[in-house]
C-alpha positions in Angstrom: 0.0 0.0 0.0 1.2 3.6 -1.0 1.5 5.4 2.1 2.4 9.2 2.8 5.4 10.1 4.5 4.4 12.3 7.3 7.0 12.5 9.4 9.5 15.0 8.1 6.6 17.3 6.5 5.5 18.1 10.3 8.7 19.3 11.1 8.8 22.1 8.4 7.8 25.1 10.4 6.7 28.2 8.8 9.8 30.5 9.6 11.8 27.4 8.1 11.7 26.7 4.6 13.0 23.4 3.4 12.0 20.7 0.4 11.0 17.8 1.6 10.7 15.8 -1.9 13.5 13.3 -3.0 14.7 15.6 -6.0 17.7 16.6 -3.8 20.0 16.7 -6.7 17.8 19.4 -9.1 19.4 22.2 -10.0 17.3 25.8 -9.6 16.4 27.5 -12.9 13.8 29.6 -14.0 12.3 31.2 -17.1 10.7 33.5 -17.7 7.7 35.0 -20.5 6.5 38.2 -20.7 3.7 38.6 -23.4 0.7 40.4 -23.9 -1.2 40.0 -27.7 1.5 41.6 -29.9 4.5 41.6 -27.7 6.9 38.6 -26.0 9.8 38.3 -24.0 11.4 35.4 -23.4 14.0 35.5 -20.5 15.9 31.4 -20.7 18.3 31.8 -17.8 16.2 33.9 -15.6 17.4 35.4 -12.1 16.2 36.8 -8.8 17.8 39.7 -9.1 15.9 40.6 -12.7 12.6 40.5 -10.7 12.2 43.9 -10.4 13.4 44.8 -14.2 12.0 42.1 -16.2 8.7 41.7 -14.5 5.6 44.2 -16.3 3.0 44.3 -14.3 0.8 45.4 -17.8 1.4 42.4 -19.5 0.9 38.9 -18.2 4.5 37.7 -17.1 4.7 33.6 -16.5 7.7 32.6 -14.2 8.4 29.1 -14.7 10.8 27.5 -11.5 12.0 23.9 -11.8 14.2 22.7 -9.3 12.8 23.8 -5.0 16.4 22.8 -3.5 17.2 26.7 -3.4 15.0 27.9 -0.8 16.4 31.4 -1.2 15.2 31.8 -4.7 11.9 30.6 -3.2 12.3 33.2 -0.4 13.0 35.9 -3.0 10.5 35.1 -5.3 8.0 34.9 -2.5 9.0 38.2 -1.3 9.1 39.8 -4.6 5.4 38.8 -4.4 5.0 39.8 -0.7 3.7 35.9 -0.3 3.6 34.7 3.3 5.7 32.0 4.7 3.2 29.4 5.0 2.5 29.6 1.6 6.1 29.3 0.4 6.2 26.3 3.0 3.5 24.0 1.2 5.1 24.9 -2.3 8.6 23.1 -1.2 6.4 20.6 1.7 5.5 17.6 -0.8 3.3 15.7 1.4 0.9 18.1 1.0 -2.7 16.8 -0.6 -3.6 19.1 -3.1 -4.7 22.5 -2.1 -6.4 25.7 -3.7 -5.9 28.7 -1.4 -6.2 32.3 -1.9 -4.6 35.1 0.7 -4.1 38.7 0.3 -4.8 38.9 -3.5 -2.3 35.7 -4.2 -3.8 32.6 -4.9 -2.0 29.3 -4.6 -2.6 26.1 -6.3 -0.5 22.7 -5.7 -0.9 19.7 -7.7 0.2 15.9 -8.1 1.2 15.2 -11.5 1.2 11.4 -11.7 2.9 9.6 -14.3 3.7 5.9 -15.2 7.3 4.9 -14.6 8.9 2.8 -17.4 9.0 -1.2 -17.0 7.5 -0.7 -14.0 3.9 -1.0 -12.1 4.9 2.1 -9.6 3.7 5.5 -10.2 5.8 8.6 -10.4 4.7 11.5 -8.2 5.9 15.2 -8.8 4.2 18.3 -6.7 3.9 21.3 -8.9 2.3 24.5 -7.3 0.9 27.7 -8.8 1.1 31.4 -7.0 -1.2 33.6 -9.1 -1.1 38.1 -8.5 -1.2 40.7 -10.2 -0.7 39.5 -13.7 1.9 37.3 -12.2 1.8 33.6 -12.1 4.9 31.6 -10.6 4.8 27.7 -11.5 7.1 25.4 -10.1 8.1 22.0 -10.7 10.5 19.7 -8.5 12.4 18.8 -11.8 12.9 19.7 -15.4 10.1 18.0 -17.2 8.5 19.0 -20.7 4.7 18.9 -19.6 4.4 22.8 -20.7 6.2 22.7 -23.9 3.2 22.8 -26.0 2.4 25.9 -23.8 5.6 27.9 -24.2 5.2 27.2 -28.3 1.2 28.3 -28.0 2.8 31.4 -26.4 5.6 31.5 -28.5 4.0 31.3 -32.3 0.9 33.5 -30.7 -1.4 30.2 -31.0 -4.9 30.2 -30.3 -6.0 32.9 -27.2 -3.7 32.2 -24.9 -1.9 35.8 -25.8 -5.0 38.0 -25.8 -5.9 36.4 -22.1 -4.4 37.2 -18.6 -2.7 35.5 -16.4 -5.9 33.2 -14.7 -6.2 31.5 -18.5 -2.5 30.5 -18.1 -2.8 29.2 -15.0 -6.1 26.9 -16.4 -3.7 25.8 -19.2 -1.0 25.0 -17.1 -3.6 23.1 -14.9 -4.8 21.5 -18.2 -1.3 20.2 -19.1 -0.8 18.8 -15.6 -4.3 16.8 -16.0 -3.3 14.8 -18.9 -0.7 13.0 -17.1 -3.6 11.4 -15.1 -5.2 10.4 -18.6 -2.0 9.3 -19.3 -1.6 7.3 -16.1 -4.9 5.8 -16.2 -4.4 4.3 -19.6 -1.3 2.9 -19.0 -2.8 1.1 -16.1 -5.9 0.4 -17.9 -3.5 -1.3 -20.5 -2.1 -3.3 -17.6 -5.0 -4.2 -15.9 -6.4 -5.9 -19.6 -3.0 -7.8 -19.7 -4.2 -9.1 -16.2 -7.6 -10.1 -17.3 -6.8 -12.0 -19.9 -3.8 -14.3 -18.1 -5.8 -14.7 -15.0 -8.3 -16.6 -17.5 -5.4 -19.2 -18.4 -2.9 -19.2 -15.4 -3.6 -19.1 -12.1 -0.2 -17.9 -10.6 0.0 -16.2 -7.5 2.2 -13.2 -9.0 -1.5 -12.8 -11.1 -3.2 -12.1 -7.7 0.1 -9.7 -6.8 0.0 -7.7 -9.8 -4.0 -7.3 -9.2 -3.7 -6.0 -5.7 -0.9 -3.6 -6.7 -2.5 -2.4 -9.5 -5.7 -1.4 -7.4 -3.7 0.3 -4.7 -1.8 2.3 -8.0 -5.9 2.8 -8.8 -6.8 4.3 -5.6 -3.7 6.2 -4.9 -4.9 8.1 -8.4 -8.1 8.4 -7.0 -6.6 10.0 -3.6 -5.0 12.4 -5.5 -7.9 13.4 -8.0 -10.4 13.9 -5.3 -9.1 17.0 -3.4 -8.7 18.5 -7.0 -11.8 17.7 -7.5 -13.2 19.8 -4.5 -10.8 22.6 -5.2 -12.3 22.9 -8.9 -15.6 22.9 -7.5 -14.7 25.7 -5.1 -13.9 27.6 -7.7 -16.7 26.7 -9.8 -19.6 27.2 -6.9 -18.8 30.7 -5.7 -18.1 32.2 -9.1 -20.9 34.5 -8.9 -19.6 35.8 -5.7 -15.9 37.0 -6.9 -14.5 35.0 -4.2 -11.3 34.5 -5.7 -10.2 38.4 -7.1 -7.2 36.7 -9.3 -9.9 35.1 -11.4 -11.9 37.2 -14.4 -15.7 36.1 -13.9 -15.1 35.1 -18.1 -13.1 32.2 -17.2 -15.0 30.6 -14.4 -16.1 28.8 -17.3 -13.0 27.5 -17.7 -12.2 26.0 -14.3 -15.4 24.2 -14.4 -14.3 22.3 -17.6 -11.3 21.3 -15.6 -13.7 20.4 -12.7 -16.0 17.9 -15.4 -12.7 16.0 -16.1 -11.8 15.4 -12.8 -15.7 13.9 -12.2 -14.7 11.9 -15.7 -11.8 10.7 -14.1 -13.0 9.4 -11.3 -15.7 7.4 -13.2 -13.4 6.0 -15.3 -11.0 5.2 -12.3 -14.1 3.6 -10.3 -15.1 1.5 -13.5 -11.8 0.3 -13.5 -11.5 -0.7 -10.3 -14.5 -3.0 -11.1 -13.0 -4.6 -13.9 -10.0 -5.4 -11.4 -12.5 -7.1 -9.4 -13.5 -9.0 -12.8 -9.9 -10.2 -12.6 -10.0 -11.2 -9.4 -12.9 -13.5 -9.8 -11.6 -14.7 -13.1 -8.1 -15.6 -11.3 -10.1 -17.5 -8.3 -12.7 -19.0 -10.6 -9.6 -20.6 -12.6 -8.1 -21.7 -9.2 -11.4 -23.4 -8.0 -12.1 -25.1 -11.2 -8.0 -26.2 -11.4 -8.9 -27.7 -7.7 -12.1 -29.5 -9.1 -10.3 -31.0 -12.1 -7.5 -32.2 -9.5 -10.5 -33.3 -7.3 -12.6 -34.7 -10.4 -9.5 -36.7 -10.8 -8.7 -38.3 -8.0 -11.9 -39.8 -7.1 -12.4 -41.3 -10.3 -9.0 -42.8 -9.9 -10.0 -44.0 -6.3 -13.0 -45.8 -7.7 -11.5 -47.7 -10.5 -9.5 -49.0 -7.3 -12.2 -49.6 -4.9 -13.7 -52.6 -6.4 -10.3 -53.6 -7.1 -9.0 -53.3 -3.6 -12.3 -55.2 -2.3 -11.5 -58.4 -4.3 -7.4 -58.2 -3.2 -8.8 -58.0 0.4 -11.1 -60.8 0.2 -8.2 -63.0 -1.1 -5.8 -61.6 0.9 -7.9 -63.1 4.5 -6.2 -65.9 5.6 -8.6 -68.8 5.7 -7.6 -72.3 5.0 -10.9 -73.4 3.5 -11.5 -70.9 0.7 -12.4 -72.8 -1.9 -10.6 -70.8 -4.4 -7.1 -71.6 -3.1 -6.6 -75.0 -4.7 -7.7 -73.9 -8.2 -5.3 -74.6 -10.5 -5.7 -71.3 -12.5 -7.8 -69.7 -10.3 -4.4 -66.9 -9.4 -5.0 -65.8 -13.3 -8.8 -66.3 -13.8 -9.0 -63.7 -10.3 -6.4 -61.3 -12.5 -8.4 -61.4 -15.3 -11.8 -60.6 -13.6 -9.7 -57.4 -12.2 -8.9 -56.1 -15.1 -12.5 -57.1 -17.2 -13.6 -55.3 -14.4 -11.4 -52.4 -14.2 -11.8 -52.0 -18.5 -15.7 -51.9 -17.9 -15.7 -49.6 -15.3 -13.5 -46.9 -17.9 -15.9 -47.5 -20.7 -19.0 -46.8 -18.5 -17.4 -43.5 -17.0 -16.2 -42.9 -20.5 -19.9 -43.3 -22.0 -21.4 -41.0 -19.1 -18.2 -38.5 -19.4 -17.5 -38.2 -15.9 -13.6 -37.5 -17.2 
């Protein structure tokens, strides 16, 4: 069973800012975009101390961070943004579920992004969080990965709306990009899970019933992680008409809420999946029960053939001296060949009524 390491996230304190995931060895980089519909800057080895240069607050300005081992580029980007502590805290504390917050016009978002790892059955887990103000949204990522490139060329080549909108659209294409690692995930173990369903209908090896159980735990450790998203979205979606969250333009509620259906289309899927594993299951004891019948089935017809067999042997083998059969010339032979008449009809007639 996936479990959560607890431990070292409650010792993270507030005033103390320290990453808690297993990307020790990451390297901090960030770029940075600043676009609006007819201009873009693209800034590839970005620092803290460009924050206050680079940074225009009248166009929407995406700083990307991968890498949390530096906490004082965290620290400086968090003050740059006059974010509080706590805040900064849950970005680099990756036991955290999955969390929509929103706090003196910033709001935060954190996500698990959940992909297959390669010739294996585990599950790779990667925290990526969101600060959204002003115009300004900071994502970052525990390690270099490529699940925004399609973004940064949208942006780059001036691709569908994503230049004409602010900052609240990125962030819903970012979250966008990060969901499609759960379809992702999903289908890989929905691949998986058919592999299983079809062996456990021929082969009835306990490494069947292994790969089953780990399978449904990888199942409900996605679900785990899709629920609190879920809720979050639907936060966002429920109170739109009261402008809750100020870092969100009432014209793309909308678009949150789309992100909220998938999650619900997730969990349906994950859920009807789950039942197939079940299927499995049945199909891998059903096989075992019906090996153990055949085993069964044959051993009693085997112990019948003998019984008739054994009651003859045990009537010659009593030691009487006045059975007549004892002085028969051939009577050792005639007694033989009885057995096996015997023994020959009792196949045919199990044969005719197909008892095996």
């Amino acid at each position: 069973m996936r479990k959560i390491k607890y431990k070292k996230g409650r010792k993270v304190q507030p005033t103390f800012l320290d990453y808690t995931g297993v990307h020790k060895n990451t390297k901090t980089e960030m770029q940075l975009f600043v676009y609006d519909t007819n201009d873009l800057t693209e800034f590839k080895e970005f620092t803290t101390a460009q924050l206050g240069k680079c940074i225009s607050l009248d166009k929407v300005n995406w700083l990307n961070i991968h890498g949390l081992n530096d906490t004082n580029i965290i620290k400086s980007v968090g003050d740059f943004l006059q974010v509080d502590n706590f805040m900064l805290g849950d970005i680099l504390n990756t036991t955290k579920r999955t969390k929509l917050d929103e706090y003196h016009d910033v709001l935060f978002f954190n996500i698990k992004s959940l992909l297959p790892v390669e010739n294996s059955d585990n599950i790779a887990v990667e925290q990526i969080s969101f600060l959204l103000k002003n115009g300004i949204l900071v994502s970052f990522q525990e390690k270099r990965s490529d699940f925004f490139t399609h973004i940064r060329e949208r942006i780059r080549t001036h691709s569908g709306i994503v230049r004409d909108k602010k900052a609240d659209y990125l962030l819903y294409l970012l979250l966008d990009a990060v969901m499609e690692n759960f379809y992702i995930t999903i289908e890989n173990e929905e691949d998986r899970v058919e592999e299983l369903i079809n062996l456990s209908k021929t082969s009835t090896s306990p490494q069947i019933l292994e790969q089953i159980e780990k399978h449904r735990d990888n199942f409900d450790f996605l679900k785990r992680s899709i629920i609190p998203l879920r809720d979050s979205l639907y936060s966002i979606k429920s109170i739109k008409d009261d402008n809750v969250f100020n870092t969100i333009e009432h014209d793309n509620y909308s678009f949150f809420s789309r992100l909220h259906q998938k999650c619900l289309e997730l969990l349906e899927q994950i859920e009807y999946d789950l039942t197939s594993l079940d299927s499995a299951s049945n199909f891998y004891f059903s096989a075992q029960n019906q090996k153990m019948n055949q085993v069964m089935k044959t051993l009693t017809v085997v112990s019948v053939f003998f019984m008739p067999l054994t009651f003859i042997v045990g009537i010659y083998g009593m030691n009487f001296d006045n059975m007549p059969e004892l002085h028969w010339q051939y009577g050792y032979f005639m007694v033989l060949g009885l057995m096996f008449l015997l023994l020959l009809g009792m196949i045919y007639y199990f044969k005719k009524k197909k008892w095996y």
